[in-house]
mmCIF file of the N, C-alpha and C atoms, coordinates in Angstrom:
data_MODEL
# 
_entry.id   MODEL 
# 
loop_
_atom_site.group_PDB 
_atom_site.id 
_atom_site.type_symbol 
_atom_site.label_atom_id 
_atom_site.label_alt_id 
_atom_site.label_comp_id 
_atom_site.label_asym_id 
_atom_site.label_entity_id 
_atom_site.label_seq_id 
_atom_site.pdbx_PDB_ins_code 
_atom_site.Cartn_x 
_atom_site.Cartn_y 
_atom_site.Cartn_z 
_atom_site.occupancy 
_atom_site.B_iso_or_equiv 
_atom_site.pdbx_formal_charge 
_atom_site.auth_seq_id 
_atom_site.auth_comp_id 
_atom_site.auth_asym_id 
_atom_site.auth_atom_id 
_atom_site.pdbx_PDB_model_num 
ATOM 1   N N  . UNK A 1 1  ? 36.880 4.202   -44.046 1.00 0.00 ? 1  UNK A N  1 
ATOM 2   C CA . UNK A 1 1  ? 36.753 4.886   -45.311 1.00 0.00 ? 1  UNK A CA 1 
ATOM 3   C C  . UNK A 1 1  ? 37.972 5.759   -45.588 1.00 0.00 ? 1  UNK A C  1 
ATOM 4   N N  . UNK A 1 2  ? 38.601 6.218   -44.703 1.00 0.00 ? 2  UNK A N  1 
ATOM 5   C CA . UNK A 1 2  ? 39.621 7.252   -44.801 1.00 0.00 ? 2  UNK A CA 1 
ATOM 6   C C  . UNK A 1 2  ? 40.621 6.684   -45.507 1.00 0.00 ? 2  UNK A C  1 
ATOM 7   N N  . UNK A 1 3  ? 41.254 5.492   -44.559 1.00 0.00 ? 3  UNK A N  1 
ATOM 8   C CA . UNK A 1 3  ? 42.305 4.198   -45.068 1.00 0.00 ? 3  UNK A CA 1 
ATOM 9   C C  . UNK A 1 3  ? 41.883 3.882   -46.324 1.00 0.00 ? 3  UNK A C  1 
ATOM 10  N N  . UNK A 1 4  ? 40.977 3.489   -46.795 1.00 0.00 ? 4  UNK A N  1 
ATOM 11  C CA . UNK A 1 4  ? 40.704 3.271   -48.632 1.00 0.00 ? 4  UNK A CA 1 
ATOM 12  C C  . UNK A 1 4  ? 40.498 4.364   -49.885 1.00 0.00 ? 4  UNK A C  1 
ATOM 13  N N  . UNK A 1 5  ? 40.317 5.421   -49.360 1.00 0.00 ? 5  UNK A N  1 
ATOM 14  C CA . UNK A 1 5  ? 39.989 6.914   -49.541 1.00 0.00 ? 5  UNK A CA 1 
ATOM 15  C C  . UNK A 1 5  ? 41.642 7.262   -50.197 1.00 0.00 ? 5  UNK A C  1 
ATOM 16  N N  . UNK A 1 6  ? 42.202 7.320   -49.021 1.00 0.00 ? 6  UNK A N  1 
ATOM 17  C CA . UNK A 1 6  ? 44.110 7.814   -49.195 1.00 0.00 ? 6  UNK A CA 1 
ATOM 18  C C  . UNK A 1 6  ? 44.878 6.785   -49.514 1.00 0.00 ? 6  UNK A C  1 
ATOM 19  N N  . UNK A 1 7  ? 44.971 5.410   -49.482 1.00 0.00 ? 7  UNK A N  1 
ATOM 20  C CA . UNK A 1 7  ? 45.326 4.848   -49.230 1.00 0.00 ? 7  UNK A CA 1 
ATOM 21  C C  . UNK A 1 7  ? 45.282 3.478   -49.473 1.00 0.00 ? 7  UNK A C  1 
ATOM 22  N N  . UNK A 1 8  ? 44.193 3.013   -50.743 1.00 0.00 ? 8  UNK A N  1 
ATOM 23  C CA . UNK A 1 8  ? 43.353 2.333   -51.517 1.00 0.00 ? 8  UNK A CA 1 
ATOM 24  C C  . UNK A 1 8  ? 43.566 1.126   -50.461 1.00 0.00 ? 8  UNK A C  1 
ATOM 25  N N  . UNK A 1 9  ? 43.132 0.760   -49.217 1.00 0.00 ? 9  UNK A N  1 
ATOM 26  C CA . UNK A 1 9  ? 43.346 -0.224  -48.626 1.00 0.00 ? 9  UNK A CA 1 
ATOM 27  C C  . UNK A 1 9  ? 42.313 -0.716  -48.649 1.00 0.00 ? 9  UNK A C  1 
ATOM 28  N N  . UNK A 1 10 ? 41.958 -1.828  -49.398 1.00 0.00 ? 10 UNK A N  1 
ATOM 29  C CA . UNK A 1 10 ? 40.928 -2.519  -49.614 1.00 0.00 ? 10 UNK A CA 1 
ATOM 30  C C  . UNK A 1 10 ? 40.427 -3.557  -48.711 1.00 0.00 ? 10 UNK A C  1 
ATOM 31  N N  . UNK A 1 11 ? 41.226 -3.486  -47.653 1.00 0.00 ? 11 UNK A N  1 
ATOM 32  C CA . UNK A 1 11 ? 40.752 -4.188  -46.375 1.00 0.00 ? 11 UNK A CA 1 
ATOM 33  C C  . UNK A 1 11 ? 40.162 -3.511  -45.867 1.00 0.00 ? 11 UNK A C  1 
ATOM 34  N N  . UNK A 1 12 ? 40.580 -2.181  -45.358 1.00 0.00 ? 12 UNK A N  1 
ATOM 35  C CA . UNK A 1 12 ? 39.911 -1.206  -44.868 1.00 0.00 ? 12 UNK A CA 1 
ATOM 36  C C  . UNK A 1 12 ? 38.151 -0.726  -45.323 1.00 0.00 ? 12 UNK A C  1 
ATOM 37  N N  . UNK A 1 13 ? 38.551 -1.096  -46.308 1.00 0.00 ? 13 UNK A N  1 
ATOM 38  C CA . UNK A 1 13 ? 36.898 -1.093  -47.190 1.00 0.00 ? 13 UNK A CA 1 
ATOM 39  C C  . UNK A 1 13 ? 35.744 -2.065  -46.688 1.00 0.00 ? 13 UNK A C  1 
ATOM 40  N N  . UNK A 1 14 ? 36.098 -3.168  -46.978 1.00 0.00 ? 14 UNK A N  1 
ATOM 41  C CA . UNK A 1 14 ? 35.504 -4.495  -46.564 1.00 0.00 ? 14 UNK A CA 1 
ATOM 42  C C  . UNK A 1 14 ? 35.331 -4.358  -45.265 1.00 0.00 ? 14 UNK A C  1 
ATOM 43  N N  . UNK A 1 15 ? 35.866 -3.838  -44.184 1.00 0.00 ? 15 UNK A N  1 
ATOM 44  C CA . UNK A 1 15 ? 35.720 -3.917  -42.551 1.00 0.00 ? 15 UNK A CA 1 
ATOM 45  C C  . UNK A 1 15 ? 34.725 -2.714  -42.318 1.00 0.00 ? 15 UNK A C  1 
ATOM 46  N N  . UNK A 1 16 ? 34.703 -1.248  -43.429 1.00 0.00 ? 16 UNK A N  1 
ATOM 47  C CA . UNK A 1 16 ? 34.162 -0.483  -43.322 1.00 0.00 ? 16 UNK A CA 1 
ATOM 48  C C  . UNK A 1 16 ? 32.114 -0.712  -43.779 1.00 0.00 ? 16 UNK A C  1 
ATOM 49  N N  . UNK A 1 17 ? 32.473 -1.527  -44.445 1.00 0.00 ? 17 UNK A N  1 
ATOM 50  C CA . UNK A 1 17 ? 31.180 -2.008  -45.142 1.00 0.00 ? 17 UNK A CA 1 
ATOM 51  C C  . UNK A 1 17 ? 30.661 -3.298  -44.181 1.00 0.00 ? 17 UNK A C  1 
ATOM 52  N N  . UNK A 1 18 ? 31.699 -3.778  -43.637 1.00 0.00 ? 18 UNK A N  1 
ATOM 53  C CA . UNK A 1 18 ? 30.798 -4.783  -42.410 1.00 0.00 ? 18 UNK A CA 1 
ATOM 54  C C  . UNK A 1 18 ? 30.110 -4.052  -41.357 1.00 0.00 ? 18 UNK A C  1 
ATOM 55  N N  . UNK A 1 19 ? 30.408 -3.020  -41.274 1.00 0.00 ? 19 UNK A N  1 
ATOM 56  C CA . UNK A 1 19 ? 29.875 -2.143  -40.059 1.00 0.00 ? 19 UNK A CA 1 
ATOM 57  C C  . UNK A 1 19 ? 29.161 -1.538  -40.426 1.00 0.00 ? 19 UNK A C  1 
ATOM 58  N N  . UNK A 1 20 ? 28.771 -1.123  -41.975 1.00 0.00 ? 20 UNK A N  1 
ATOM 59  C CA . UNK A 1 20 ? 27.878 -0.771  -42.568 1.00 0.00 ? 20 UNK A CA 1 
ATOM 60  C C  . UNK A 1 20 ? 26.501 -1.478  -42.128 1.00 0.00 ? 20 UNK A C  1 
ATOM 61  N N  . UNK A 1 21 ? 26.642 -3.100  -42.487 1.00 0.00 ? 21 UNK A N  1 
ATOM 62  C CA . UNK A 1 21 ? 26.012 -4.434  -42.628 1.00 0.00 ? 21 UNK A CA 1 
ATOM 63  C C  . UNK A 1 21 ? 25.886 -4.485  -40.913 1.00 0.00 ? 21 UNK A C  1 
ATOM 64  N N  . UNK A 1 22 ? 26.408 -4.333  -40.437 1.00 0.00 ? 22 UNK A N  1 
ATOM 65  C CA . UNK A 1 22 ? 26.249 -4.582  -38.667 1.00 0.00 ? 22 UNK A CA 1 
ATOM 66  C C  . UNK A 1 22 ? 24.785 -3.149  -38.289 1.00 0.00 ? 22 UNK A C  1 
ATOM 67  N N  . UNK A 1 23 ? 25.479 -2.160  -38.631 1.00 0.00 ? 23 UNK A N  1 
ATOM 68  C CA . UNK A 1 23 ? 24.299 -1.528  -38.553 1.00 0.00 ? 23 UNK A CA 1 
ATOM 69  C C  . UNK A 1 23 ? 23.244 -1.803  -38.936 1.00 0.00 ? 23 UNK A C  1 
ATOM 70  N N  . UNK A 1 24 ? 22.908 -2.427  -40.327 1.00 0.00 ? 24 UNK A N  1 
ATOM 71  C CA . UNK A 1 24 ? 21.343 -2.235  -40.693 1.00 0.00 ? 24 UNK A CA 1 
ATOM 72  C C  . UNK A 1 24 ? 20.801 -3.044  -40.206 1.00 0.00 ? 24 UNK A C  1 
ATOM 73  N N  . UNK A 1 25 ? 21.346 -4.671  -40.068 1.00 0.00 ? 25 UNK A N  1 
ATOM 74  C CA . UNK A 1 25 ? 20.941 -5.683  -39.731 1.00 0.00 ? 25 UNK A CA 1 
ATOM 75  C C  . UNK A 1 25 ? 20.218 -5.231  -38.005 1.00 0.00 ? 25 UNK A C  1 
ATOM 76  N N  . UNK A 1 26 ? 21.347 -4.672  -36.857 1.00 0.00 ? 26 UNK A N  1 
ATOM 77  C CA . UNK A 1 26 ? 21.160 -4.737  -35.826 1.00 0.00 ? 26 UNK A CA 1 
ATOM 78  C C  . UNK A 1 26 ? 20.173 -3.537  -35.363 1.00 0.00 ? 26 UNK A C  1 
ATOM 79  N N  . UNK A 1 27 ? 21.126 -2.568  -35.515 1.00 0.00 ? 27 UNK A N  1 
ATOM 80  C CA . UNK A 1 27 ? 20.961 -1.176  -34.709 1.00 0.00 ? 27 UNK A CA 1 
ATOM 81  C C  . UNK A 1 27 ? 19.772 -0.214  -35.466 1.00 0.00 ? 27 UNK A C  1 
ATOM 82  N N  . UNK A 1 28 ? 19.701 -0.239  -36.763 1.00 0.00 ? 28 UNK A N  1 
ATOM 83  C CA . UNK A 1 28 ? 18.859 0.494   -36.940 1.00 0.00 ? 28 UNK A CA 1 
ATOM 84  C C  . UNK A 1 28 ? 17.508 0.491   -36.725 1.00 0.00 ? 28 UNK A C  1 
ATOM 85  N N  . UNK A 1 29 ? 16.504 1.326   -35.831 1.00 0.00 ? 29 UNK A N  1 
ATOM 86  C CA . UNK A 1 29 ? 15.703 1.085   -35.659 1.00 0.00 ? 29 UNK A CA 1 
ATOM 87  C C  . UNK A 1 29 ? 14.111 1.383   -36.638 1.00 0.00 ? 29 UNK A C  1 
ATOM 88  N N  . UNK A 1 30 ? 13.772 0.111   -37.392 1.00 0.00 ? 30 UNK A N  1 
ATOM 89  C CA . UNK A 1 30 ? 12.785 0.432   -38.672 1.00 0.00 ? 30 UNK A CA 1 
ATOM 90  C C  . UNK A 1 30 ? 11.398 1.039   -38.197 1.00 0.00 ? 30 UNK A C  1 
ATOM 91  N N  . UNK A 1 31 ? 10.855 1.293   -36.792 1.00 0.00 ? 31 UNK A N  1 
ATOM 92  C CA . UNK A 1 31 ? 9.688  1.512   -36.074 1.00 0.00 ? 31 UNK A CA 1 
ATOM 93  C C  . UNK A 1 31 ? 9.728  2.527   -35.876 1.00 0.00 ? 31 UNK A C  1 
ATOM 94  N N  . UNK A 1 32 ? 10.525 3.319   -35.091 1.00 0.00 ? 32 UNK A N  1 
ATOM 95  C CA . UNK A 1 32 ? 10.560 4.448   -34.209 1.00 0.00 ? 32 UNK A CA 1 
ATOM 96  C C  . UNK A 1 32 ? 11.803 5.197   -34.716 1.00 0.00 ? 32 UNK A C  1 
ATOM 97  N N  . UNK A 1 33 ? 12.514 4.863   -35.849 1.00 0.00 ? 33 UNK A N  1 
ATOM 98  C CA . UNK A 1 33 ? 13.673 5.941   -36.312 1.00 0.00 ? 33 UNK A CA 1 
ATOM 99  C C  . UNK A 1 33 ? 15.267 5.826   -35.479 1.00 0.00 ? 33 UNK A C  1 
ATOM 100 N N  . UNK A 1 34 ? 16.069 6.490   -35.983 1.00 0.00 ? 34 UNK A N  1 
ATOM 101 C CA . UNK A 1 34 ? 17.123 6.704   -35.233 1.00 0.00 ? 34 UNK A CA 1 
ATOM 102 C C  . UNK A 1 34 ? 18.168 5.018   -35.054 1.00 0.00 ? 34 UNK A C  1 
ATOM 103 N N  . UNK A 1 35 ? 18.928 4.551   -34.600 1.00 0.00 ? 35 UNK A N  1 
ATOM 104 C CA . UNK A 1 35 ? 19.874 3.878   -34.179 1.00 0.00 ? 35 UNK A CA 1 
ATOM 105 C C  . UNK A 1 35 ? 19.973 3.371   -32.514 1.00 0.00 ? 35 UNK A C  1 
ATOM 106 N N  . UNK A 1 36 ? 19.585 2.169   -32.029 1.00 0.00 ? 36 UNK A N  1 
ATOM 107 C CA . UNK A 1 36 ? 20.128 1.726   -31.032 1.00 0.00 ? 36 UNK A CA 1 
ATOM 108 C C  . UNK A 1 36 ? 21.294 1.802   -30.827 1.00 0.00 ? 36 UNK A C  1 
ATOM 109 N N  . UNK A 1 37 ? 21.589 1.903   -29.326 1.00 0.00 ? 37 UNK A N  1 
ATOM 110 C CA . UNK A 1 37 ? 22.819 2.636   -28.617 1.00 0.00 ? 37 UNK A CA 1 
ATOM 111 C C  . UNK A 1 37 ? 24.226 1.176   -29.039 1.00 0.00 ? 37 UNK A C  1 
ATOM 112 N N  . UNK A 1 38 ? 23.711 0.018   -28.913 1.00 0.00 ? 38 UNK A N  1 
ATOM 113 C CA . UNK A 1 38 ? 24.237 -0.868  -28.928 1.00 0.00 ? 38 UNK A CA 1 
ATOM 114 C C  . UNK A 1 38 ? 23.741 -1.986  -28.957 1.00 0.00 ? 38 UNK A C  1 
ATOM 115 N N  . UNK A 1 39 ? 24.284 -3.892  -29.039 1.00 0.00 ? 39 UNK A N  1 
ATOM 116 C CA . UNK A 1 39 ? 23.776 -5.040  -28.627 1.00 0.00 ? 39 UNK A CA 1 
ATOM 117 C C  . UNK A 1 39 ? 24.622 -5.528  -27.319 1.00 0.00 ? 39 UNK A C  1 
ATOM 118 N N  . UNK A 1 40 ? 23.523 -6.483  -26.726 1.00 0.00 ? 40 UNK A N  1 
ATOM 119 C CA . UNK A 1 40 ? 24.108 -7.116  -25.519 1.00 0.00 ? 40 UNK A CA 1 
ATOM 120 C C  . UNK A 1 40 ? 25.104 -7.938  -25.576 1.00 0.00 ? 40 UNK A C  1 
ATOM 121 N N  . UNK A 1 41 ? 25.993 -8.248  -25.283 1.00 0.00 ? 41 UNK A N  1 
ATOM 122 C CA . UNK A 1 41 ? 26.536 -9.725  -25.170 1.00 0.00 ? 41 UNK A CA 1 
ATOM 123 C C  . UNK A 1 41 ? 26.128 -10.859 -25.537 1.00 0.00 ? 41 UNK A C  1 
ATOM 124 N N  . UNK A 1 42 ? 24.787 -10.890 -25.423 1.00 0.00 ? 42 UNK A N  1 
ATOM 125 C CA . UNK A 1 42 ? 23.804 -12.142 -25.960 1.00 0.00 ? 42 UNK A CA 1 
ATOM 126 C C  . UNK A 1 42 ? 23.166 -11.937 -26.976 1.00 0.00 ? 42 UNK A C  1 
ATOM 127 N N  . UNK A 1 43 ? 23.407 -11.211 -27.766 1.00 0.00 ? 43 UNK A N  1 
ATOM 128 C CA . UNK A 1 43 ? 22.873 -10.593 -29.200 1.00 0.00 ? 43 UNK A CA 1 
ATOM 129 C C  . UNK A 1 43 ? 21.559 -9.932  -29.078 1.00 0.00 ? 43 UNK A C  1 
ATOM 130 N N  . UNK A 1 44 ? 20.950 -9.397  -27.978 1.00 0.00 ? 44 UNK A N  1 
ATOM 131 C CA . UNK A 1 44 ? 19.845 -8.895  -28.059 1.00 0.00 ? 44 UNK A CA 1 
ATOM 132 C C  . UNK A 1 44 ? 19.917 -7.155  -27.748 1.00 0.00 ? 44 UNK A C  1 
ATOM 133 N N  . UNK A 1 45 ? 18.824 -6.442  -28.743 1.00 0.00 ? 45 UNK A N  1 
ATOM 134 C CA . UNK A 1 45 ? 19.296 -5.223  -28.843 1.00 0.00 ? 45 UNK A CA 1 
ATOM 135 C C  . UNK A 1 45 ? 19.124 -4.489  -27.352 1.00 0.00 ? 45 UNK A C  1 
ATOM 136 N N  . UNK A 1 46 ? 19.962 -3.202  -27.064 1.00 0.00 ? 46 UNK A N  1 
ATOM 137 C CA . UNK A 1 46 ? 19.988 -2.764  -25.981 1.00 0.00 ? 46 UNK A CA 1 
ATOM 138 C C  . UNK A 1 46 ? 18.962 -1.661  -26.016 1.00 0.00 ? 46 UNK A C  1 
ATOM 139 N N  . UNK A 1 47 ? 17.806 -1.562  -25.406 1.00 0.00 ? 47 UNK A N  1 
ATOM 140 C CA . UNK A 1 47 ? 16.646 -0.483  -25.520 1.00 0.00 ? 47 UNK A CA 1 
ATOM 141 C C  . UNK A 1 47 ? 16.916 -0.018  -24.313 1.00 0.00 ? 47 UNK A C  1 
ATOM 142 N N  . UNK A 1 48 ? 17.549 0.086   -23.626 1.00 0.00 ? 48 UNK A N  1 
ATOM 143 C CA . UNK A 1 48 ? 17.581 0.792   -22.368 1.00 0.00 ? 48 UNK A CA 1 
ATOM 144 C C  . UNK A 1 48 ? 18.133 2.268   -22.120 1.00 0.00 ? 48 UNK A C  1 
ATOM 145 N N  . UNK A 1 49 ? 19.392 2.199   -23.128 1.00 0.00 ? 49 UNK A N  1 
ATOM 146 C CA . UNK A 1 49 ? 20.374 3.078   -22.928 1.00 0.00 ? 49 UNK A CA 1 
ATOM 147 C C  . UNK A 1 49 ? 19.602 4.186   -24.333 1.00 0.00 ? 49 UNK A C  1 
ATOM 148 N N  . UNK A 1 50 ? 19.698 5.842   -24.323 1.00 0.00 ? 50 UNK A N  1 
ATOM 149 C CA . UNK A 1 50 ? 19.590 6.519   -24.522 1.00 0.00 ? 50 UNK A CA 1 
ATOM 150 C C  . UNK A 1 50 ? 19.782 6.192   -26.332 1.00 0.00 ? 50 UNK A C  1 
ATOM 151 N N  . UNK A 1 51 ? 18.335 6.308   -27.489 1.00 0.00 ? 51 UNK A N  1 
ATOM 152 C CA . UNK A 1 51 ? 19.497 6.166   -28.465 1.00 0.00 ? 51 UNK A CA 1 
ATOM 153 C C  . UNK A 1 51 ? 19.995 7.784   -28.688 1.00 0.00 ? 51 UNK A C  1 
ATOM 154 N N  . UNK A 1 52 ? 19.724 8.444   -28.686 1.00 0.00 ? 52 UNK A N  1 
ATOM 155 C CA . UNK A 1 52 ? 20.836 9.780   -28.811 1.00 0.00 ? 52 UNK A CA 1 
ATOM 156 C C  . UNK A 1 52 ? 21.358 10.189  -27.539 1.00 0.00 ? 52 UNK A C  1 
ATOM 157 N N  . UNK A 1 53 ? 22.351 10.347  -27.162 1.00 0.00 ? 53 UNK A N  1 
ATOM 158 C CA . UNK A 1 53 ? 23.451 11.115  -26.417 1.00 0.00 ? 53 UNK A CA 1 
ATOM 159 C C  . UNK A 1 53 ? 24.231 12.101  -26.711 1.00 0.00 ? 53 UNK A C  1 
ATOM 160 N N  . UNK A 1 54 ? 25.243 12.604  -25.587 1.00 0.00 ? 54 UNK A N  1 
ATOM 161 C CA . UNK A 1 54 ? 26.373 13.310  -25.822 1.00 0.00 ? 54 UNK A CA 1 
ATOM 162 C C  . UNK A 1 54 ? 27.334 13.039  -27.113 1.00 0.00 ? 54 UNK A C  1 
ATOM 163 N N  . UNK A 1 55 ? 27.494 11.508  -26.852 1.00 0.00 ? 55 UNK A N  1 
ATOM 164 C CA . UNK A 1 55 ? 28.448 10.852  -28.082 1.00 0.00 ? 55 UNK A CA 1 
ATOM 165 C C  . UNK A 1 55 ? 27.978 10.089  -29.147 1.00 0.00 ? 55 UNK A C  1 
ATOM 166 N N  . UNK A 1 56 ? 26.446 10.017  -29.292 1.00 0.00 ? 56 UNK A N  1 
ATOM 167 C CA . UNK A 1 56 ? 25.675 9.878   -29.924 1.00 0.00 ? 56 UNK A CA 1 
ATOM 168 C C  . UNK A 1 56 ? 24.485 10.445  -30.653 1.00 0.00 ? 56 UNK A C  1 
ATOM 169 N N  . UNK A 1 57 ? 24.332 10.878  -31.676 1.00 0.00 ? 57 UNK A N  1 
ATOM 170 C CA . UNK A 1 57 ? 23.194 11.985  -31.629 1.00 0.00 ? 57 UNK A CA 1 
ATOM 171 C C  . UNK A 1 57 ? 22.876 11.644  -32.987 1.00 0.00 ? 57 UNK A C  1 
ATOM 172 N N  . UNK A 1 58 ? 21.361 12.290  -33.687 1.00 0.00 ? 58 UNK A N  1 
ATOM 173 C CA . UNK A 1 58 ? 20.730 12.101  -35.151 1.00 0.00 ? 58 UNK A CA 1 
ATOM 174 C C  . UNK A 1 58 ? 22.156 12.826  -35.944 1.00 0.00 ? 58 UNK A C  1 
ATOM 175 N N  . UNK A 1 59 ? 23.206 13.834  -35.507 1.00 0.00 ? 59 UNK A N  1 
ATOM 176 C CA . UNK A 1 59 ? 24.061 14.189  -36.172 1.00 0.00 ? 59 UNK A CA 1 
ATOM 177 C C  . UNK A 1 59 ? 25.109 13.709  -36.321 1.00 0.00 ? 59 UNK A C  1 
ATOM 178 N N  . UNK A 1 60 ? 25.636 12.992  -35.566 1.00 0.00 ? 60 UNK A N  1 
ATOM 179 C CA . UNK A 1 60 ? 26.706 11.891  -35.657 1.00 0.00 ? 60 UNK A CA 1 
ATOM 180 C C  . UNK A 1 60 ? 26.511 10.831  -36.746 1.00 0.00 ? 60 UNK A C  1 
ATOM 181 N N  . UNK A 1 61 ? 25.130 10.344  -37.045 1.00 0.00 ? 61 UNK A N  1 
ATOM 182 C CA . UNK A 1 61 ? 24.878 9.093   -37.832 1.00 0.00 ? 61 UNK A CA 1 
ATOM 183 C C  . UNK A 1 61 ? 24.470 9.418   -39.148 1.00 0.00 ? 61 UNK A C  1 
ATOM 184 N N  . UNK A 1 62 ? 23.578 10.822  -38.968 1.00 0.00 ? 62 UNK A N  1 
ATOM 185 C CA . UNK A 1 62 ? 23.678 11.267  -40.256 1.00 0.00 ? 62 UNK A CA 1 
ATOM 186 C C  . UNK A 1 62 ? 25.100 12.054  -40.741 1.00 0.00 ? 62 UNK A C  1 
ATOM 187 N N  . UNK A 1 63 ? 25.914 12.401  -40.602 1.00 0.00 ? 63 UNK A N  1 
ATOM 188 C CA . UNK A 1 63 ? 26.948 13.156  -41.054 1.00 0.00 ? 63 UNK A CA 1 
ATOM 189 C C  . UNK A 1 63 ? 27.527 12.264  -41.449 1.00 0.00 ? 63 UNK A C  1 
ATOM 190 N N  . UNK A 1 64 ? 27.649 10.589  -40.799 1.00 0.00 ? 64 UNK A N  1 
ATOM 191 C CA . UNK A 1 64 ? 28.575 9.650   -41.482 1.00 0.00 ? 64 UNK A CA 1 
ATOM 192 C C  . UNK A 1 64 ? 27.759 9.374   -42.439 1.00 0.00 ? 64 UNK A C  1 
ATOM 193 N N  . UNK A 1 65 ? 26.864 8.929   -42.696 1.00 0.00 ? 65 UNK A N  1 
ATOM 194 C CA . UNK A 1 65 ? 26.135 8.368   -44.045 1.00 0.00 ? 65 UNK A CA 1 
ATOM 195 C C  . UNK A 1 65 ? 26.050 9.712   -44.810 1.00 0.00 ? 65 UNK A C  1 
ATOM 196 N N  . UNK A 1 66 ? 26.179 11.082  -44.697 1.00 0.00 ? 66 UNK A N  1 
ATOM 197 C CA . UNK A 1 66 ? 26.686 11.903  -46.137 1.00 0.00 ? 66 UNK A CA 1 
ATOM 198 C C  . UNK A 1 66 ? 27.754 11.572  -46.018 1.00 0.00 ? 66 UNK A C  1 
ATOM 199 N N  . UNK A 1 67 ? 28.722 11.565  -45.090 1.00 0.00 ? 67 UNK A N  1 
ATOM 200 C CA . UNK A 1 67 ? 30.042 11.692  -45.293 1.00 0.00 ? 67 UNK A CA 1 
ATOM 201 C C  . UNK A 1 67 ? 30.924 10.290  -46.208 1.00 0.00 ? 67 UNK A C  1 
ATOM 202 N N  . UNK A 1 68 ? 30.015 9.168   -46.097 1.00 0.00 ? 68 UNK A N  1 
ATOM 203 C CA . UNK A 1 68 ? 30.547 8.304   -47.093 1.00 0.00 ? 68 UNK A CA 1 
ATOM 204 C C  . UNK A 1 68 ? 29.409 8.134   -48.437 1.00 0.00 ? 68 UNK A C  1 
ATOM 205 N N  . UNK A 1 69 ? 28.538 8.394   -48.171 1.00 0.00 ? 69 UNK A N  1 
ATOM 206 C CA . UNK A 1 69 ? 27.639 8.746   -49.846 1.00 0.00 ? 69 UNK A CA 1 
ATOM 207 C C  . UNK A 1 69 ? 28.555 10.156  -50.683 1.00 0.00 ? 69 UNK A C  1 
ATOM 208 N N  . UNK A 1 70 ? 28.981 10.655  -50.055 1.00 0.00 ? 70 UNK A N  1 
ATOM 209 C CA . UNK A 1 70 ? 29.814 11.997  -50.671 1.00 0.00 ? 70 UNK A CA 1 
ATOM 210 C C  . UNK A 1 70 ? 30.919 11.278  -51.210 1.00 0.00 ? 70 UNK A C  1 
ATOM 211 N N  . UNK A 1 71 ? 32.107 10.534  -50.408 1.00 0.00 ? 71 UNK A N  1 
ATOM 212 C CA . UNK A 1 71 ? 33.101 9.666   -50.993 1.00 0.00 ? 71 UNK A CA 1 
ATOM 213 C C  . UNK A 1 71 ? 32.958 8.862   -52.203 1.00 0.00 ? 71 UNK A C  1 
ATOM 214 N N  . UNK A 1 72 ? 31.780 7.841   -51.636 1.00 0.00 ? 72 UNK A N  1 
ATOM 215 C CA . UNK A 1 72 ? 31.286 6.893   -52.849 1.00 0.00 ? 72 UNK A CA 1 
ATOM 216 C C  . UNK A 1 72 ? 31.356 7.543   -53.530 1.00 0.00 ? 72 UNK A C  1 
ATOM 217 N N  . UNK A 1 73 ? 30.599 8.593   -54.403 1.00 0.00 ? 73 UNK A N  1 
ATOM 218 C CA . UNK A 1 73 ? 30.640 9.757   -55.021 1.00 0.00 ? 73 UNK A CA 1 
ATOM 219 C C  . UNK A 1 73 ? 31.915 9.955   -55.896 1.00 0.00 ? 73 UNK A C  1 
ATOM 220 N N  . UNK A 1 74 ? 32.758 9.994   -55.310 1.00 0.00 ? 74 UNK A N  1 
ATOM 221 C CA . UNK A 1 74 ? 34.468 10.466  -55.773 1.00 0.00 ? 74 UNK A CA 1 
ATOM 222 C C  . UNK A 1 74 ? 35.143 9.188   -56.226 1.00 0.00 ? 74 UNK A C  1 
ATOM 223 N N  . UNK A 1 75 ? 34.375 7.805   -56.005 1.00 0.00 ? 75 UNK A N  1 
ATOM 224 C CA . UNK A 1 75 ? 35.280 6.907   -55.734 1.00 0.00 ? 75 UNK A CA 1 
ATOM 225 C C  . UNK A 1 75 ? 34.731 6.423   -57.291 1.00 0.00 ? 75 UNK A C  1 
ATOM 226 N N  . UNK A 1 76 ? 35.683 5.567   -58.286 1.00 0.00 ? 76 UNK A N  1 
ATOM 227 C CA . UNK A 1 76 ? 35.408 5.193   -59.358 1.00 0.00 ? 76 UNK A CA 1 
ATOM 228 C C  . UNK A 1 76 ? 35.177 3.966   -59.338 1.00 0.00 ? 76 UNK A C  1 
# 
């Protein structure tokens, strides 16, 4: 978002919005809330590992989704 933000790189956009699309499809969890940590190698989701951590937390995932609903926002 930053790169298309400063920098109208419209690639940067499209790669930013696949990861958008990677999230909802995969990681987000519609049952129990919050974001899986990751997927396996074999495409199956990883329930093992912690979904909030140190480098992961409800504030990390929410601050990016204001932080690009705020952009969208600015963006024409």
């Amino acid at each position: 978002m930053n790169l298309f933000q400063h920098f109208n790189d419209k690639e940067a956009l499209q790669k930013a919005i696949a990861c958008w699309d990677f999230i909802r499809k995969y990681l987000i969890d519609r049952e129990n809330g919050e974001w899986y940590w990751s997927i396996r190698a074999d495409g199956t989701v990883n329930r093992e590992d912690d979904k909030a951590g140190f480098w992961k937390c409800p504030y990390h995932n929410g601050r990016m989704c204001m932080e690009v609903l705020m952009r969208l926002c600015l963006v024409e």
